[in-house]
C-alpha positions as YAML, in Angstrom:
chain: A
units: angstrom
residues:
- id: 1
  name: UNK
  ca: [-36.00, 28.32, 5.11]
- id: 2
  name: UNK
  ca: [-32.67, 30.21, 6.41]
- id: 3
  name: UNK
  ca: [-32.96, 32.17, 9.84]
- id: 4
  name: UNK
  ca: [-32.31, 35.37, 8.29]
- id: 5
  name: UNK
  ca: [-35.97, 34.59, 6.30]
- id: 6
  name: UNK
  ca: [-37.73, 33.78, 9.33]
- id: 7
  name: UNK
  ca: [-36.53, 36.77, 11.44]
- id: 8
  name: UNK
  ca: [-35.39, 39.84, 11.08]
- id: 9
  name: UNK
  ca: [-32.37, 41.38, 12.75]
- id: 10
  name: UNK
  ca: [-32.30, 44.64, 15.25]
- id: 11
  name: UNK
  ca: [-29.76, 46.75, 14.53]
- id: 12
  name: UNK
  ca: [-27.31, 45.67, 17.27]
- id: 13
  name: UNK
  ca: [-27.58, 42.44, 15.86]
- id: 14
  name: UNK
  ca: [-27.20, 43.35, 12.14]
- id: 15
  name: UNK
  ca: [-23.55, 45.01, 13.19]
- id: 16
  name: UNK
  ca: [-22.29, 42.57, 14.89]
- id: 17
  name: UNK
  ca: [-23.54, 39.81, 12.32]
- id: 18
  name: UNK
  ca: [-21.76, 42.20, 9.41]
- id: 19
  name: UNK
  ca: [-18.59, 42.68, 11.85]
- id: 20
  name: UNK
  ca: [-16.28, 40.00, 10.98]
- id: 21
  name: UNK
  ca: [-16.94, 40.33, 6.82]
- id: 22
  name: UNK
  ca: [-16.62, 44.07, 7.33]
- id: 23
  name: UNK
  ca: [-13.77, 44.09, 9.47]
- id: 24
  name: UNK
  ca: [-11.92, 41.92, 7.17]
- id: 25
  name: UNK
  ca: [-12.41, 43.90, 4.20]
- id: 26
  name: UNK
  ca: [-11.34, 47.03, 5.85]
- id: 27
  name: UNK
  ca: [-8.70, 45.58, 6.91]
- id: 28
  name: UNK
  ca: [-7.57, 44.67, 3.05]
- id: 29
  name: UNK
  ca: [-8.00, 48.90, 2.31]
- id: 30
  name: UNK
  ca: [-6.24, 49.55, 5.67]
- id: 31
  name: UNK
  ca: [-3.36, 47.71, 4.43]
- id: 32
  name: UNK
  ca: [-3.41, 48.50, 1.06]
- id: 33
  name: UNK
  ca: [-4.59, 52.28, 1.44]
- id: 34
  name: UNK
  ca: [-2.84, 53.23, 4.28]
- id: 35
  name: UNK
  ca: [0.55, 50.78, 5.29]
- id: 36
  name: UNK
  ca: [1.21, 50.15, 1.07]
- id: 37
  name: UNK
  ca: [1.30, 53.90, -0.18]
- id: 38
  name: UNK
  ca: [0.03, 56.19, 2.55]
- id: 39
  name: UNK
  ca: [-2.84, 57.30, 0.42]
- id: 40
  name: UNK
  ca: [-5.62, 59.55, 2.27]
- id: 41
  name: UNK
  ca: [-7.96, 58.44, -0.09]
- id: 42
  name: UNK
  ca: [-9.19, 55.55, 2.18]
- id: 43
  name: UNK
  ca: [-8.07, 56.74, 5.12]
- id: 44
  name: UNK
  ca: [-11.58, 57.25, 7.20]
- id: 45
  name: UNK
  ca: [-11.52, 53.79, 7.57]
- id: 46
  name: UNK
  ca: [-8.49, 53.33, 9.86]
- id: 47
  name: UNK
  ca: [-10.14, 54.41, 12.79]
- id: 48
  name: UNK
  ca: [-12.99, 51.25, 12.39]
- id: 49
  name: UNK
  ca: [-9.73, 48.78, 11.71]
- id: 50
  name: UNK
  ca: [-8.25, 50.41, 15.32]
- id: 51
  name: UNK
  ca: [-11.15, 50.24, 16.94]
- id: 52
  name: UNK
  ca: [-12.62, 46.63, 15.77]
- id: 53
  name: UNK
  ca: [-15.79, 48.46, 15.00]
- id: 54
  name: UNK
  ca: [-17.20, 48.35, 11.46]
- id: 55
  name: UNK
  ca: [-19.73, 51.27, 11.34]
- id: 56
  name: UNK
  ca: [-18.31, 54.93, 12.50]
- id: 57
  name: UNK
  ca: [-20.76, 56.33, 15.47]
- id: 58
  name: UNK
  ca: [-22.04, 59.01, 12.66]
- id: 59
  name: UNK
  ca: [-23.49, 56.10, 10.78]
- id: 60
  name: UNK
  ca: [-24.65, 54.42, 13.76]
- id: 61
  name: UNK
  ca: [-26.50, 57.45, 14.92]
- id: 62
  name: UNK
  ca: [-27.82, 57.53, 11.41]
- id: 63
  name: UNK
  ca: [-29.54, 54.12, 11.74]
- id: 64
  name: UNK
  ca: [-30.58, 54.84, 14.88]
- id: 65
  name: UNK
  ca: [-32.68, 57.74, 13.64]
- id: 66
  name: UNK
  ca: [-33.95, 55.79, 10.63]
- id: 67
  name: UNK
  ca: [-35.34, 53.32, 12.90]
- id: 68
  name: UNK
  ca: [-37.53, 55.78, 14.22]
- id: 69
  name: UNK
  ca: [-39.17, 56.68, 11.32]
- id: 70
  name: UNK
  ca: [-41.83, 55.01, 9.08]
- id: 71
  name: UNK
  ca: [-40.13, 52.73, 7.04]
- id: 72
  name: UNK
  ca: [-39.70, 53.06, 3.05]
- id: 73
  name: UNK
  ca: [-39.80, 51.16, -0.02]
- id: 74
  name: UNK
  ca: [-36.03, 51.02, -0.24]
- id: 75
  name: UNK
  ca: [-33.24, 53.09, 0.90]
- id: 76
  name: UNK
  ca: [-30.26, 53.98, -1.55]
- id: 77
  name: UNK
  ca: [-27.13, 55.00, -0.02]
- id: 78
  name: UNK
  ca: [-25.36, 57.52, -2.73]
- id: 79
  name: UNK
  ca: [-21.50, 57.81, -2.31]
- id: 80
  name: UNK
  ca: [-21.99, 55.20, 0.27]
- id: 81
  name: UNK
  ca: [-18.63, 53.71, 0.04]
- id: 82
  name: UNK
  ca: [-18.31, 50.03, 0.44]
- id: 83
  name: UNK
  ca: [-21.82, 49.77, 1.58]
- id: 84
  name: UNK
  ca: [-21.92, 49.27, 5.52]
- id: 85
  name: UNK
  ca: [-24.76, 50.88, 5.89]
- id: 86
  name: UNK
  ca: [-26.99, 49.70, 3.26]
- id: 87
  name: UNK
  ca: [-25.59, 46.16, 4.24]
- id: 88
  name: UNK
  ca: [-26.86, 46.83, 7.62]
- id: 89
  name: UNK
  ca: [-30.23, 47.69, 6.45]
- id: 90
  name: UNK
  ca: [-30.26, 44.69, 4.79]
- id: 91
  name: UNK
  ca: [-29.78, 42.73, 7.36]
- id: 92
  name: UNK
  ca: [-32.35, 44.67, 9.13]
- id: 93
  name: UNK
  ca: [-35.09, 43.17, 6.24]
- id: 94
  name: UNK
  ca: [-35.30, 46.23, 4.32]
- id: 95
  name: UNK
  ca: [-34.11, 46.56, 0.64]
- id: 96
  name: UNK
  ca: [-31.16, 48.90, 0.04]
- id: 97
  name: UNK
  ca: [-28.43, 50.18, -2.73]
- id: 98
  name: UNK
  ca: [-25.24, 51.66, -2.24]
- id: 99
  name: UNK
  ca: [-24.39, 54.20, -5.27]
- id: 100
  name: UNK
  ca: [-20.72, 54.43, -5.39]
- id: 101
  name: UNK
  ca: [-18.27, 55.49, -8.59]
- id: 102
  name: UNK
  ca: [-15.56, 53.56, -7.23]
- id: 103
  name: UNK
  ca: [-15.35, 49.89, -8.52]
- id: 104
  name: UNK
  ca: [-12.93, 49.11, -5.65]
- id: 105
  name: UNK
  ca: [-15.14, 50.03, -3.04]
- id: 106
  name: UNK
  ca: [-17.97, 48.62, -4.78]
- id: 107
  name: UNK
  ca: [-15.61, 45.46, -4.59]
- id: 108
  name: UNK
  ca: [-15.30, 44.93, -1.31]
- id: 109
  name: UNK
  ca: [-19.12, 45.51, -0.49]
- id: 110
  name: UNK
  ca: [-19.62, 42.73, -3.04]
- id: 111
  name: UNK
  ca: [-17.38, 40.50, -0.82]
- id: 112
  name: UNK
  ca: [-19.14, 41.69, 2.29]
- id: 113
  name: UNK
  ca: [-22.20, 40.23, 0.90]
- id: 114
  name: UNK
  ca: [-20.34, 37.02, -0.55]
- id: 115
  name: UNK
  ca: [-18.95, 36.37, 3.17]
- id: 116
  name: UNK
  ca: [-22.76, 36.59, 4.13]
- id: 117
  name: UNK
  ca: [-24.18, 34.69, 1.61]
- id: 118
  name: UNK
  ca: [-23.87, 31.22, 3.12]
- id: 119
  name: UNK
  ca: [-25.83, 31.85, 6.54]
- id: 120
  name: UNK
  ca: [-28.33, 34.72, 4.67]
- id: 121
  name: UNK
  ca: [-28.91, 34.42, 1.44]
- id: 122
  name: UNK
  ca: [-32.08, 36.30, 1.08]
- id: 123
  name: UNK
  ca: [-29.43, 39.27, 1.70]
- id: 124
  name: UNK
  ca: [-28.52, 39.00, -2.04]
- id: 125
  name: UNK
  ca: [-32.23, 40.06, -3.10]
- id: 126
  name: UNK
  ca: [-32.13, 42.65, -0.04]
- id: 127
  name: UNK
  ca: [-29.04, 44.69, -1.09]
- id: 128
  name: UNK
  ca: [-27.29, 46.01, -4.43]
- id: 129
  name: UNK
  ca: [-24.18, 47.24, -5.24]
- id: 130
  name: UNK
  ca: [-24.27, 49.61, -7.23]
- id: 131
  name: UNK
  ca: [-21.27, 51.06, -9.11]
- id: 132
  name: UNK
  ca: [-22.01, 54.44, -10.98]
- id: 133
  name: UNK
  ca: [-21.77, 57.99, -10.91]
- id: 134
  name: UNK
  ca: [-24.90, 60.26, -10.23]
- id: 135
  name: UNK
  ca: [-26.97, 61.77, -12.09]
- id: 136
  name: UNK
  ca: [-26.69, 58.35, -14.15]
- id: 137
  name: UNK
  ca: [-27.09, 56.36, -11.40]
- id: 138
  name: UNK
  ca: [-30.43, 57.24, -10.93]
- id: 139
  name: UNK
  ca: [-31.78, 55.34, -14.11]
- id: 140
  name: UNK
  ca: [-30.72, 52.21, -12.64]
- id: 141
  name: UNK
  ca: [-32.72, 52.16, -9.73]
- id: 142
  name: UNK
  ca: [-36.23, 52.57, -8.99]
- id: 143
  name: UNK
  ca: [-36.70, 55.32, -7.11]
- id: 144
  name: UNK
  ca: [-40.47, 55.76, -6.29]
- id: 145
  name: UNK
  ca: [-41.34, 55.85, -2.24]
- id: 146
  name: UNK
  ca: [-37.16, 55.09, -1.91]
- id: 147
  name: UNK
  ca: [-35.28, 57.28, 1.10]
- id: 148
  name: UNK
  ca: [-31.94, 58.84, -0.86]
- id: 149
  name: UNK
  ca: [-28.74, 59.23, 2.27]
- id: 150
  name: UNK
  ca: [-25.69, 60.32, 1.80]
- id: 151
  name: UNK
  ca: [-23.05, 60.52, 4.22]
- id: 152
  name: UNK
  ca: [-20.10, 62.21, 2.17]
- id: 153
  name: UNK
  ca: [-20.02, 62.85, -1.54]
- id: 154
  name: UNK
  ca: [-16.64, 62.90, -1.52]
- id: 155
  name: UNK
  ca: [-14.65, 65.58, -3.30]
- id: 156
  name: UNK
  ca: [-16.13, 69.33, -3.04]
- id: 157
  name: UNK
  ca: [-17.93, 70.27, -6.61]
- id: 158
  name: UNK
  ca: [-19.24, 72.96, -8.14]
- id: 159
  name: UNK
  ca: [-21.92, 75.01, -6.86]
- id: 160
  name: UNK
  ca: [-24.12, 74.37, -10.14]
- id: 161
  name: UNK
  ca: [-23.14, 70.70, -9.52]
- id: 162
  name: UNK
  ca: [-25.19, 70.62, -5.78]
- id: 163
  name: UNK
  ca: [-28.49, 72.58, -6.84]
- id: 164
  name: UNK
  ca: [-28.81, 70.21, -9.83]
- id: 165
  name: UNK
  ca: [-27.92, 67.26, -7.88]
- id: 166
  name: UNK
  ca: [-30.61, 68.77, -5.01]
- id: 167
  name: UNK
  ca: [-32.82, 69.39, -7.86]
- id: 168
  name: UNK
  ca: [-32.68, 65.33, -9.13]
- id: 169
  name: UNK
  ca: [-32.88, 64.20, -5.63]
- id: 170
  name: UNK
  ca: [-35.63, 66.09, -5.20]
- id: 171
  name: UNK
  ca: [-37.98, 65.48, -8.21]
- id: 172
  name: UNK
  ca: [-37.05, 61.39, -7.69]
- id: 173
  name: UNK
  ca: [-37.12, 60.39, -4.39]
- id: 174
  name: UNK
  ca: [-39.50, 60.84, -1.71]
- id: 175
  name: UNK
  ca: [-37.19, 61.62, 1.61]
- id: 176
  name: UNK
  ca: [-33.51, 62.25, 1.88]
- id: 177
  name: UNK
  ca: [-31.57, 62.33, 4.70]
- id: 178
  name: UNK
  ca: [-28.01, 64.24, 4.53]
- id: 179
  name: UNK
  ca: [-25.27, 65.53, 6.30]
- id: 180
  name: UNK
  ca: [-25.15, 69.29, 5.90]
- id: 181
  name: UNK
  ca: [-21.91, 69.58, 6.10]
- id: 182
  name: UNK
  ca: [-20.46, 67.14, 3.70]
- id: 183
  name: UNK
  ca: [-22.83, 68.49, 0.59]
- id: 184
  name: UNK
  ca: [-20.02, 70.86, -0.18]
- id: 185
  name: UNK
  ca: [-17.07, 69.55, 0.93]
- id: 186
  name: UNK
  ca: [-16.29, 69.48, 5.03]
- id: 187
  name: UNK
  ca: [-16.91, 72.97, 6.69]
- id: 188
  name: UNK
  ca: [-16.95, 72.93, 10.08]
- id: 189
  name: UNK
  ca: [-18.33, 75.91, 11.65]
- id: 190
  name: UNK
  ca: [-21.66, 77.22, 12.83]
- id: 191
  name: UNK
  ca: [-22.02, 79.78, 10.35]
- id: 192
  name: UNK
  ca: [-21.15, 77.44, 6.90]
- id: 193
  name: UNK
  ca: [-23.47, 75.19, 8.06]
- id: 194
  name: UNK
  ca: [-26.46, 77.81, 8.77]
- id: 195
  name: UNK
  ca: [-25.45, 78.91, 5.52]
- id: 196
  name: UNK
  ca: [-25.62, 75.33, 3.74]
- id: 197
  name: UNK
  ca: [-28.84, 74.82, 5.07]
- id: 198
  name: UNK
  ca: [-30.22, 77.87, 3.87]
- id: 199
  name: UNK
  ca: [-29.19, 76.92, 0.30]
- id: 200
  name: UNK
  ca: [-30.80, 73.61, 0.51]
- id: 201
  name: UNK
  ca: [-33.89, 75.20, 1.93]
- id: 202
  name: UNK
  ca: [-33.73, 77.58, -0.66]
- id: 203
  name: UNK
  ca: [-33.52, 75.16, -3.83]
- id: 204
  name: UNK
  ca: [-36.21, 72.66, -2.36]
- id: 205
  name: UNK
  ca: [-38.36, 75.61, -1.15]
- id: 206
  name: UNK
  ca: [-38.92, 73.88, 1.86]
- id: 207
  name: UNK
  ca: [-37.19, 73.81, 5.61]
- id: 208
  name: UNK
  ca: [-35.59, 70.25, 6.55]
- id: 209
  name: UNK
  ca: [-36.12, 68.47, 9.80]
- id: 210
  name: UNK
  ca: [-32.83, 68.12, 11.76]
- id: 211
  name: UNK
  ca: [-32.33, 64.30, 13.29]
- id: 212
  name: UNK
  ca: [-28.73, 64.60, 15.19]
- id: 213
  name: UNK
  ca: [-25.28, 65.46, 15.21]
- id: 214
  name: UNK
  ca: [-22.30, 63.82, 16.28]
- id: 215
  name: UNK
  ca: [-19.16, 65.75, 16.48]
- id: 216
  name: UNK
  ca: [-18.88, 68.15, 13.32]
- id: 217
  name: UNK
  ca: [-21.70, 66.00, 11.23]
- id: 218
  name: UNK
  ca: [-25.09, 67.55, 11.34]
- id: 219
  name: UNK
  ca: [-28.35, 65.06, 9.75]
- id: 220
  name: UNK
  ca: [-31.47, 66.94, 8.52]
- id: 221
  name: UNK
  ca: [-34.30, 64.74, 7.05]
- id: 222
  name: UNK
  ca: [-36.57, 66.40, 4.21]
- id: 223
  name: UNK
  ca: [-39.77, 65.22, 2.84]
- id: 224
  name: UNK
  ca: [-40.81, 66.03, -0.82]
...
């Protein structure tokens, strides 16, 4: 029986387990992303290859809070990027999926998990990668008692876009934790995220619970 079967990690000791495979893949994006072209498209993740620490404190804060809550079926990460968090959960003991559209990033989660493999290979039945684009995504996962995150959907859509998307998240899963700010593309100040969370409120017909913020991210928690 491997020692990730027989006990479960804390959180502290699910990053640093993940740090090394983590580290090493952002460092591949770093390169590639950032030295090789310059692109901006990966660039979030230079700051973890500076600082040698594989989770930004906004997702650390985030796992923080979820520890404090009743724990769910299975948590499902959507634009979740190469997967650090769900990884982390993983490690954790709880079942996860990270929903990206990008192959790449989906990539180097898969090698995340490879690199982990060896020492903890429950992890394999524990996390999925998965790569697809939402609302489609959603057919490939089992969403019943699941919590839904996201951190950053990436690239600002339509306003029809987010109350269908809030609609689907809605009528599948039973919690979701967000970042206000991020559901529309970043806005920074007081009064676009007031007026965020008043749409959000407005399409769910409920009020959401806020968890933290750290610097210009703000968490709310909702229960369907």
């Amino acid at each position: 029986m491997s020692e990730f079967t027989q006990r479960i990690m804390t959180l502290d000791e699910a990053i640093e387990t993940m740090r090394g495979p983590a580290l090493s893949e952002i460092g591949q994006i770093h390169h590639q992303f950032v030295l090789d072209n310059g692109s901006r498209s990966d660039r979030f993740y230079e700051g973890r290859w500076i600082s040698g620490d594989p989770l930004a404190l906004y997702e650390q804060k985030l796992l923080q809070a979820i520890e404090k809550l009743p724990p769910a079926k299975s948590y499902h990460e959507i634009g979740g990027g190469i997967g650090l968090v769900p990884i982390t959960l993983g490690l954790m003991g709880h079942k996860a999926v990270n929903i990206d559209s990008a192959q790449v990033r989906i990539a180097h989660g898969e090698n995340i998990l490879s690199a982990l493999a060896n020492d903890y290979p429950d992890l394999s039945h524990r996390v999925q990668m998965l790569c697809a684009s939402v609302p489609q995504a959603f057919a490939e996962v089992d969403t019943k008692d699941a919590l839904a995150i996201s951190t950053n959907l990436g690239a600002p859509r339509s306003e029809e876009f987010f109350k269908s998307f809030l609609r689907t998240v809605q009528d599948l899963y039973a919690e979701y934790i967000f970042d206000v700010c991020l559901l529309w593309g970043i806005h920074r100040t007081e009064r676009d995220w007031q007026d965020h969370l008043e749409k959000v409120s407005t399409v769910w017909k409920t009020e959401p619970e806020f968890l933290f913020d750290v610097g210009a991210a703000r968490y709310y928690r909702v229960r369907f």
